[in-house]
C-alpha positions in Angstrom: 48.9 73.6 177.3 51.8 75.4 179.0 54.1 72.4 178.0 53.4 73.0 174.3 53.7 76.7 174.1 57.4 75.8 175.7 58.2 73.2 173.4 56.9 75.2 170.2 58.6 78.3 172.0 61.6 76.2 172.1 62.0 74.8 168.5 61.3 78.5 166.9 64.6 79.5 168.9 66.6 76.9 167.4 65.2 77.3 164.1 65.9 80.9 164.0 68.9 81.0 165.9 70.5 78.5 163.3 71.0 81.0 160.9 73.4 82.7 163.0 75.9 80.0 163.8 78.4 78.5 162.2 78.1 75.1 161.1 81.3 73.4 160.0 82.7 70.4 160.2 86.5 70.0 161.0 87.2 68.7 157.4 85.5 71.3 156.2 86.9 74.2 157.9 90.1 72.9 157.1 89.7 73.4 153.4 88.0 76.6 153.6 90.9 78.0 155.5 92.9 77.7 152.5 89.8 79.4 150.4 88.1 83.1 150.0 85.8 84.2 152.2 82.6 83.7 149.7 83.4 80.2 149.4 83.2 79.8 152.9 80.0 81.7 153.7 78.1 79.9 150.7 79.4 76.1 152.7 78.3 77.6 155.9 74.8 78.6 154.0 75.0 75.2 152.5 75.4 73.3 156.0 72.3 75.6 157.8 70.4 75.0 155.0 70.4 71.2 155.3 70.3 71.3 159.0 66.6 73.1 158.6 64.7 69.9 157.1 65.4 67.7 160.4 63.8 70.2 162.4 60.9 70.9 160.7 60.5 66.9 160.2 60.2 66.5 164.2 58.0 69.5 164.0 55.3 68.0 161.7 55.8 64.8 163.2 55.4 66.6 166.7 52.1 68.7 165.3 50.7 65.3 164.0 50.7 63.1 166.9 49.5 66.4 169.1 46.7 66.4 166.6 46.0 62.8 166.9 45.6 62.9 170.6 43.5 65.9 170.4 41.2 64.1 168.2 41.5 60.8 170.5 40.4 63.0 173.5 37.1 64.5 172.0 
C-alpha cells in the first residue's frame, strides 16, 4: 500500500510541478528569442499543455491494471 501512495505521491509532483517549467525545445527557443514575450509564454503554454496527456495516459493505464489485480486477488 505504501508503494502506491509513493508512486501516486510521485506523479501529482510531476503533474503539478510541470506547470512551472519551462519546456522548449532548442529550435524553438531560437525563434522565440527573436519574438515578444507573449509569443513565447503562449509556446511554453502550448508545450506543458501537450506534455499533460502522456501523464495522465500512464496514470489510467497505472489505475487500471491496479484495479485489475485488486479484483484478481478477491
Amino acid at each position: 500500500m505504501f508503494k502506491y501512495k509513493t508512486i501516486a505521491s510521485f506523479l501529482l509532483v510531476l503533474v503539478f510541478t510541470s506547470k512551472t517549467t519551462i519546456a522548449q525545445c532548442a529550435m524553438c527557443k531560437a525563434v522565440l528569442e527573436n519574438g515578444d514575450v507573449s509569443m513565447a509564454e503562449g509556446v511554453n503554454n502550448g508545450i506543458t499543455y501537450l506534455m499533460i496527456f502522456p501523464y495522465l495516459l500512464v496514470g489510467i493505464l497505472f489505475l487500471a491494471i491496479y484495479r485489475h489485480n485488486k479484483k484478481a486477488k478477491i
